[in-house]
N, C-alpha and C positions, 0 to 999 in steps of 0.2 A: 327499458325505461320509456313511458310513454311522454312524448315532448306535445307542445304547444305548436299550432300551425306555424306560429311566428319562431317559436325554438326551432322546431324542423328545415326552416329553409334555410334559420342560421348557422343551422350543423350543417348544413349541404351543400352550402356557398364555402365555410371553412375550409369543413373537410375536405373537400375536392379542391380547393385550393392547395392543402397540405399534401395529398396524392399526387396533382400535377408539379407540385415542386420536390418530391421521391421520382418523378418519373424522370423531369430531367435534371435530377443529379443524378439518377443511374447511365441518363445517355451519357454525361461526362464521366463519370469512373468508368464505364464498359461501353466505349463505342461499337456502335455495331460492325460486323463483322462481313462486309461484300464482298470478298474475293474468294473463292474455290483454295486458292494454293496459299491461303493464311491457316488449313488444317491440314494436321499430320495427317492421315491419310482418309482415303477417301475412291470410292466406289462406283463407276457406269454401269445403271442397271442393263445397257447393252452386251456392257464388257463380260458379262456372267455368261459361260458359255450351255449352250442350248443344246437339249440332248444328251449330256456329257454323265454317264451313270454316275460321277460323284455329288451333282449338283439338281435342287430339284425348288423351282418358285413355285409361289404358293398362290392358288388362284383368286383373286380378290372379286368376289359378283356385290353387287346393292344388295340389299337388306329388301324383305317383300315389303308387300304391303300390313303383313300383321307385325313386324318390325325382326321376323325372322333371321339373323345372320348366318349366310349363303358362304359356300368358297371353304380353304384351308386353314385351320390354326395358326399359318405360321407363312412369314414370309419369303424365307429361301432358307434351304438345308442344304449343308457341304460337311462333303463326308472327305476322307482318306482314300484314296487310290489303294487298291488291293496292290499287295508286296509285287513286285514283278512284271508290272500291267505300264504298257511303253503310254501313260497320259501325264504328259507333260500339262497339258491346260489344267487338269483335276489336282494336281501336285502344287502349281503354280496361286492355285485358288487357294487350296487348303493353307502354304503356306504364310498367305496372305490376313487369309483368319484369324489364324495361330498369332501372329503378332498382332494384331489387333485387340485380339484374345488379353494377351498380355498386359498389352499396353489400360484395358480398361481396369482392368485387376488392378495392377499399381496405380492407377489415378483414379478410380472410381467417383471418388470425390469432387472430380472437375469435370469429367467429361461423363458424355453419354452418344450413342450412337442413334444415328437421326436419317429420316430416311425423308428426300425433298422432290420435288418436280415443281412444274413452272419457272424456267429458269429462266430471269433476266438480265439483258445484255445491253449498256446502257455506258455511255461516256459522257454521262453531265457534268451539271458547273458543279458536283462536290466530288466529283473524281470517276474515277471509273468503276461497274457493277457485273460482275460475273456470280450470278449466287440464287440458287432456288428460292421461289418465293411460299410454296404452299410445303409446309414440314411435318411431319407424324414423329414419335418419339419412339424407339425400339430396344428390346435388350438382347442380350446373345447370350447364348445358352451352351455349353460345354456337355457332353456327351460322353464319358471319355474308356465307353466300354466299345461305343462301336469303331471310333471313334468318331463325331459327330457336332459339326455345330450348328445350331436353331437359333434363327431370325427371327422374333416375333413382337408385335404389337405392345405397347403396352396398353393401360386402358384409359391415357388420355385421348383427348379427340383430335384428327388433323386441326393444324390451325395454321395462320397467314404469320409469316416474318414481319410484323409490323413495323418493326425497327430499318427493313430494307423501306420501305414504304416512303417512310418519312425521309430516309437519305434519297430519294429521287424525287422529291419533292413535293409530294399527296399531302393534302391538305388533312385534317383529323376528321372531315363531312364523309369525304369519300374511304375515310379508313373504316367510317363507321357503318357506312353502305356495304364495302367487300366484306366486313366481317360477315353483316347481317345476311347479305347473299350467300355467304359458305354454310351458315347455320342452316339456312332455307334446303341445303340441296346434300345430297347424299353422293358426296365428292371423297376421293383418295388419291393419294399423288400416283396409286398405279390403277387409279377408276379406268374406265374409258368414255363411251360419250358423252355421259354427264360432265365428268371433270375435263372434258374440253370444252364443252358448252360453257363451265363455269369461266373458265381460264379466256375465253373468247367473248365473254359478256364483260369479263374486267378489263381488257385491254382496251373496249370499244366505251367501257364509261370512266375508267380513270387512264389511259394513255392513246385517248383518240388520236392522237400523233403519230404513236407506234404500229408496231405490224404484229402479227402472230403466226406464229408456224408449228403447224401441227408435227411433220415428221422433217427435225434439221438435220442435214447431211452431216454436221461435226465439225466443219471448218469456221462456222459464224463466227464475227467477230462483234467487238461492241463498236458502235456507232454515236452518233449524237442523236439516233432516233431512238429510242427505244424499242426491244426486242422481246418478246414475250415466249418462248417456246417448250414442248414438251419437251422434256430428258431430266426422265429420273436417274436419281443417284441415292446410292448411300454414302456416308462420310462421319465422322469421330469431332462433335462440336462440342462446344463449351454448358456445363451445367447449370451458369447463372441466366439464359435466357427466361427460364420460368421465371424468374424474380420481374423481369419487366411485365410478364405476360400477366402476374397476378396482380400489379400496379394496374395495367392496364383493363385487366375487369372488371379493377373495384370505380374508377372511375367511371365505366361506364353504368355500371350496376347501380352507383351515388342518387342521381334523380330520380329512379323508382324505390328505394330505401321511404322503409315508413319509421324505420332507428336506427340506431346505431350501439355499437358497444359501448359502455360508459369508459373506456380508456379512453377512444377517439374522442368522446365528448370535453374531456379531461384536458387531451394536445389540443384541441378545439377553442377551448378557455368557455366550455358551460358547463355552468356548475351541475354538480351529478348529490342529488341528496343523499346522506347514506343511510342503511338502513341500521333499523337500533335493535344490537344483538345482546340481551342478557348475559353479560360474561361468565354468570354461576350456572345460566341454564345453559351455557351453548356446550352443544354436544360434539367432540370432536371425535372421530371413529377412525385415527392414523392404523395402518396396517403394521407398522415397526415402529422401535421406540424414537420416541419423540422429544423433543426440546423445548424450554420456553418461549425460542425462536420460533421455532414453525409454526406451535401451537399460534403465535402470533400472527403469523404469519396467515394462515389459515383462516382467522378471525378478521385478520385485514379484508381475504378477499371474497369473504362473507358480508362484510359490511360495506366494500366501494366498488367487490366485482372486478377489480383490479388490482394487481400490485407487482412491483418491481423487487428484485432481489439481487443485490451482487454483491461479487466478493470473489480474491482472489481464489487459483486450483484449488480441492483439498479440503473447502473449508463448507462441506453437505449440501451442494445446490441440488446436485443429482437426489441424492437420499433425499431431502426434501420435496422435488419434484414429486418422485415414486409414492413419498406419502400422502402428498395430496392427492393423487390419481385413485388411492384409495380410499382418502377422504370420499371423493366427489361420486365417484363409484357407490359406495354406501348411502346417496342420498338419493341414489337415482340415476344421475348422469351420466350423460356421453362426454368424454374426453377427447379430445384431439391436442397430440403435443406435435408440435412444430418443431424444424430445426435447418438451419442451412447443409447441414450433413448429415447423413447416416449415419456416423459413427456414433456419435452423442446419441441416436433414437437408440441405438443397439445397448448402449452403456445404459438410459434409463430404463431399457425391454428388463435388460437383465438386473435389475436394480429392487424391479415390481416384484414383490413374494410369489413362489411358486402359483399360490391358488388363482391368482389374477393373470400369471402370466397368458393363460391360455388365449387371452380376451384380447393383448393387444396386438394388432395387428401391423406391422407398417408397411406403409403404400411408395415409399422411395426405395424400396432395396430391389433388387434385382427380381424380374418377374415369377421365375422358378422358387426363390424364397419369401415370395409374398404372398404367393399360391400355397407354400407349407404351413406357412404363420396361420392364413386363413382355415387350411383342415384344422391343423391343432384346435383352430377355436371354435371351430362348430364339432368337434369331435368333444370337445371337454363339457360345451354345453347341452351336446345331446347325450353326454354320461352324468353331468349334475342333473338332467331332468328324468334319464332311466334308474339313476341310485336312487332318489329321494322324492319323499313326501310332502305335499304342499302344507297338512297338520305339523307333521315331523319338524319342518324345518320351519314352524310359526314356532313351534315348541322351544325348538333350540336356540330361537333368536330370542325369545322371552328367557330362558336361561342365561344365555349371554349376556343381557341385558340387566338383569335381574346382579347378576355377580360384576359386573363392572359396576353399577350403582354402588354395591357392596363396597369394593377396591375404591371408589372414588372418595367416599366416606369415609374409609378407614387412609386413605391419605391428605384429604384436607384435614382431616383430626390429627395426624403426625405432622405435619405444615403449621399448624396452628401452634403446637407443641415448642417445635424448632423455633418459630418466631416469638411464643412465649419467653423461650430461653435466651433467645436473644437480646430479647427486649428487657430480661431481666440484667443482662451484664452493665447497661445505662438507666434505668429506671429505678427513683430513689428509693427505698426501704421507707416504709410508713410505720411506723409506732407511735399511735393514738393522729394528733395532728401535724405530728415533726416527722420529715422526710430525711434522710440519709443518704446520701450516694454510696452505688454497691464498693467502687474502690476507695471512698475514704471508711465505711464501714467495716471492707476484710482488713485495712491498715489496722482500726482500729480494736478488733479481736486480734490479729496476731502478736498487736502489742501488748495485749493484756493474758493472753494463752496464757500465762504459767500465774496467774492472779486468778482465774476463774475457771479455770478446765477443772476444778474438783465437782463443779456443781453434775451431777449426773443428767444422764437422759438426753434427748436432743430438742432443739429448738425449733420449734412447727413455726413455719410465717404464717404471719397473720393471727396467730392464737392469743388468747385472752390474759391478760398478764397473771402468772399463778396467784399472786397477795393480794386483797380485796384492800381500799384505801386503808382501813382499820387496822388492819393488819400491818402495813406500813407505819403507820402510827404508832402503832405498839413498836414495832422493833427498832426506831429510831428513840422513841423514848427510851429505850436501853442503857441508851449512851449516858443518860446522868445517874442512873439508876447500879448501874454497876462499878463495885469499887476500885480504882487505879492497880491494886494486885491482881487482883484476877482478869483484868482487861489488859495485863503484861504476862500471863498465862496465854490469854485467849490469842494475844498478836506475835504465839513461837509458833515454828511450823509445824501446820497438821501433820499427820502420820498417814500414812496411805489407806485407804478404803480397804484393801484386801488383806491389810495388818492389821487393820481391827477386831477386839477380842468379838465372838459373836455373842447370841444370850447364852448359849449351854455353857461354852467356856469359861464365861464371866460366873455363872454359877458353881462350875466346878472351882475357878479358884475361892469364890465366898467358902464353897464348903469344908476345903482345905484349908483355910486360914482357919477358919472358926475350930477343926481338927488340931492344928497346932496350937491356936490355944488353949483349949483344952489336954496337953499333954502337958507331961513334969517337965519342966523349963530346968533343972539343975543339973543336967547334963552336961559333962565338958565344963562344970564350971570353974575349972582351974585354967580352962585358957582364954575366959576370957578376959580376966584382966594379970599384967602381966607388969613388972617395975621395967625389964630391960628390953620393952617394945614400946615405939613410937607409930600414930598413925604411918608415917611415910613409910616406915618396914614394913607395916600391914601393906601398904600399897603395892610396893614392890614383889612384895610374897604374892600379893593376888593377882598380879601382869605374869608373874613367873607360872602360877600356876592355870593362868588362862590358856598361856603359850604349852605348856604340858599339855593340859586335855585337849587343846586342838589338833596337835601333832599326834595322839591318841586317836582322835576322833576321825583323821585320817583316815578313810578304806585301804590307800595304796599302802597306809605304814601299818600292816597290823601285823608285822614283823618285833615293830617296836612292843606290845603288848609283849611277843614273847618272850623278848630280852628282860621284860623288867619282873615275866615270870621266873625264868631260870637264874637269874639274879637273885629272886629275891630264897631258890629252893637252895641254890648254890653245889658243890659238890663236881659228882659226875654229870651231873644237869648243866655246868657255865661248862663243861669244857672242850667241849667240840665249837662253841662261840666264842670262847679264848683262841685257839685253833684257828679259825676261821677270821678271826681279827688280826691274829699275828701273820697269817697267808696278805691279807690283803695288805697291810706296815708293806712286808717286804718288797710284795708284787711292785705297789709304789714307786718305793724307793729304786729299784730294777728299772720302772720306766722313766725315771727322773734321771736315771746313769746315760740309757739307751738316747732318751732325746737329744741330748750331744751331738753324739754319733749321729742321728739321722740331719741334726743341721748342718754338721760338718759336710754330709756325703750330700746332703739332697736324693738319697736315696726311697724308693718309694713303688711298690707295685702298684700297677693299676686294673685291675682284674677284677671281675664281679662274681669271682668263684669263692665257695667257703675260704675263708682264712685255717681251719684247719690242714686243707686240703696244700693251699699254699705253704702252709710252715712245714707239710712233710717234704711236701717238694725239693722246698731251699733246706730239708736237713738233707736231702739223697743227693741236689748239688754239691753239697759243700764235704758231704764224706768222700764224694766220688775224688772234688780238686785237692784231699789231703789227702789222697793216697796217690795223689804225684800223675795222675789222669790228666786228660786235655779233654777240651769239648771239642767237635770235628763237626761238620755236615753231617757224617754219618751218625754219630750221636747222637743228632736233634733228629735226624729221619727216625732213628729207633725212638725217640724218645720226645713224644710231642709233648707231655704234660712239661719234660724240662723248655723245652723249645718254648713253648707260651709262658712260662717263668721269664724266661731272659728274655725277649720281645717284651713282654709287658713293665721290666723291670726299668725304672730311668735314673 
């Protein structure tokens, strides 16, 4: 954002206002750390012993003059003493490592390993100072075929404990002078004469008081003079230092800023205009599926360049992040995501869809896995530039393109649809200039369903009412026009549509009528009038002989047809059906005896086997007990059909 000479100096006075008051609430949440014996452990670059086949420093030279880097990869290697081998010191080292080893594995998080020189020694008025002033940052490396542990560099640059600085009393002029002196000079806590010259130019402009000593015997103590001397060490420090150190650059960085981010401008309290983003054209290109949220989201930080997002575990900050890295990815951009842990950069790495994994890199994790991350991505981008075509993949991204346009269309047309629908469940029904509400509208068809469901067809909204006014006209004048009888015809109930005769049928019966009358009508004419018949015995005769031919008309009874055939031939034809009638009298009456008997006993098999089967059974029981037999075990072993009779019987 380009500011106003007078906006800029307002943002620079704020800002840096609002930076120097993060810097010292960091000094009160995390005072600094002066004493050697407030870290678990910690390391004499003397104490590494010299010579010793397990253990091997790494030569540190200046950089030439074309800015060539000189000397070893790596700061100290300690290996494992071979099985056998009487090195106590090499034993002692290694196992020294190894917990150290350990100890960063489980805290990763908090600590890091730090490697210092210029050590000051120092009893002022805010307490006593035993604590390197000049620090490089290192990781250690696991080995664990030879086995093997590597000390090495990371690829920040040495820098000054500023924080000890300040606790001895340095004013921020002379902080800002030793920075600028360290920058100037090509120093390392295990340099040599340059990083004494530098460490000998500091003592003589910020602690002219003090002394400096080049090579200290190890007995020095702290004084009320202050003590300046070489002895490097290694040591296990705390991981929030960088957080001061990035306070501390932006402060200084503040005065030469020609902008700033519009967040800062925003804590600043100047206004930041935003930009105007067409919500229909703005093109969102999330790499996974997305939300109204994000998408919002995403729009936000197109339009102010900033935005805040929280909310409690669980509820897609990660998944969001990851989309917009792909978002911003597709418009060109470099991403950098921040975080006070790794752990969170590893959850969003793995978060990012395979194809972009390749690309992100992180620069907080251990140097050996930042070094992988790094091949992976220049391996993946020297395989996207060896696969593919620069046409090819204009081609494909116009395809791409070309078919999410497609998708985007055919879902705001279903969007439109859904809120169509919706907006139909509250938006009144219009016929002509009268509006209707949709729920007093279905009350009032379901009140009337069974008055109007005969009219066919269905009813289109919005269509043209079928009767032209005339038409209405006419059919209302009906009402005086038609006689009281037949308008008490007209108001019994219709007959159903699919009861109705159709044309051929309606024609077949004309034709038949008109056949009947044309035949001789004096047929039967002795029954039809009769002295000792009354309608009501016609009546009765015609219910009796409905009830006949329906019981006729029966499929399941066309038994009955044959009765009322052999009936009517009589003879030897009725009498296997006499027979058969007198069986079933008696059967009857047998089971009208027998039900007694079974109320008395409550007797009763229960068995899903044929009943014939069962009635031989209980006759072979029952001959067997009258001829003065027992049932035994052994009976039933011979005899399982009786066995599952009597089991089953109750």
């Amino acid at each position: 954002m380009t500011l106003s000479p007078d906006q800029l100096e307002i943002a620079r006075e704020r800002i840096g206002r609002l930076f120097r008051y993060l810097s010292e609430l960091q000094k009160l949440k995390t005072p600094p750390k002066v004493q050697l014996n407030s870290y678990p452990w910690k390391l004499q670059w003397s104490d590494v012993p010299v010579g010793n086949p397990t253990s091997d420093k790494g030569e540190i030279l200046p950089p030439t003059e074309d800015g060539e880097i000189l000397g070893d990869d790596f700061i100290l290697k300690v290996r494992r003493p071979e099985p056998g081998s009487d090195n106590a010191d090499g034993e002692n080292l290694f196992d020294l490592f190894l917990e150290l080893w350990s100890t960063i594995e489980r805290e990763s998080e908090k600590v890091e390993l730090v490697l210092g020189d210029g050590h000051i020694l120092f009893n002022g008025p805010n307490g006593t100072v035993s604590h390197p002033l000049f620090l490089v940052n290192l990781t250690l490396e696991f080995d664990a075929e030879t086995p093997e542990f590597i000390v090495r560099e990371t690829d920040r640059e040495p820098y000054l404990y500023t924080p000890l600085l300040r606790f001895c009393g340095v004013d921020e002029t002379e902080i800002s002078w030793a920075r600028g002196e360290l920058a100037s000079r090509a120093c390392h806590p295990l340099g040599g004469a340059e990083t004494s010259a530098f460490f000998q130019a500091l003592q003589e402009k910020v602690f002219p008081d003090g002394s400096y000593v080049e090579e200290p015997e190890g007995n020095e103590k702290p004084t009320k003079s202050l003590t300046l001397m070489r002895s490097p060490l290694l040591y296990l420090g705390n991981r929030n230092l960088g957080f001061s150190q990035a306070i501390e650059a932006y402060i200084d960085a503040i005065p030469r800023l020609d902008s700033f981010p519009p967040a800062l401008l925003l804590v600043g309290g100047i206004e930041v205009p935003k930009k105007e983003v067409d919500g229909d054209r703005f093109d969102l290109l999330m790499t996974m599926p997305s939300n109204p949220e994000q998408e919002r989201v995403a729009k936000r930080l197109e339009e102010s360049s900033s935005v805040l997002v929280q909310g409690p575990p669980g509820t897609g900050k990660t998944h969001t992040i990851a989309n917009l890295v792909g978002h911003l990815l597709a418009q060109g951009k470099s991403v950098l995501v921040t975080s006070h842990a790794t752990k969170a950069l590893r959850v969003v790495r793995d978060m990012v869809i395979p194809e972009l994994r390749p690309l992100c890199v992180s620069v907080l994790e251990q140097e050996q896995e930042s070094r992988k991350q790094l091949e992976a991505a220049v391996k993946g981008i020297v395989a996207r530039f060896t696969t593919s075509d620069a046409s090819e993949l204009e081609n494909l991204a116009n395809t791409y393109q070309d078919r999410r346009r497609d998708l985007e269309e055919r879902l705001d047309k279903i969007q439109g649809e859904l809120i169509s629908a919706r907006k139909g469940e509250f938006s009144p029904i219009m016929v002509g200039e009268h509006g209707t509400h949709p729920a007093r509208a279905a009350k009032l068809v379901a009140k009337h369903k069974d008055e109007h469901s005969w009219i066919p067809g269905d009813v289109v909204p919005g269509a043209a009412l079928p009767l032209t006014e005339e038409e209405f006209e006419e059919l209302y004048s009906l009402n005086t026009e038609i006689p009281m009888d037949l308008e008490k015809d007209l108001s019994r109930p219709l007959p159903e549509v699919t009861k109705l005769l159709t044309e051929g049928g309606f024609r077949t019966l004309v034709a038949k009528s008109a056949e009947l009358s044309e035949a001789a009508n004096d047929r039967g004419g002795d029954l039809w009038t009769r002295d000792d018949q009354s309608s009501e015995d016609l009546d009765r005769l015609l219910e009796a002989g409905e009830r006949v031919v329906a019981t006729i008309a029966d499929e399941s009874r066309g038994w009955a047809i044959e009765c009322m055939r052999v009936g009517r031939l009589g003879g030897a034809h009725r009498e296997p059906w006499d027979h058969l009638v007198e069986f079933l009298e008696s059967t009857s009456s047998e089971i009208a005896r027998l039900q007694g008997v079974i109320l008395e006993t409550g007797a009763a098999v229960k068995s899903d086997r044929p009943v014939q089967y069962l009635h031989q059974v209980g006759l072979e029981i029952l001959e067997h007990l009258r001829a003065g037999k027992s049932i035994g075990k052994m009976t039933l072993w011979t005899k399982g059909d009786w066995k599952h009779f009597i089991y089953r019987t109750e």
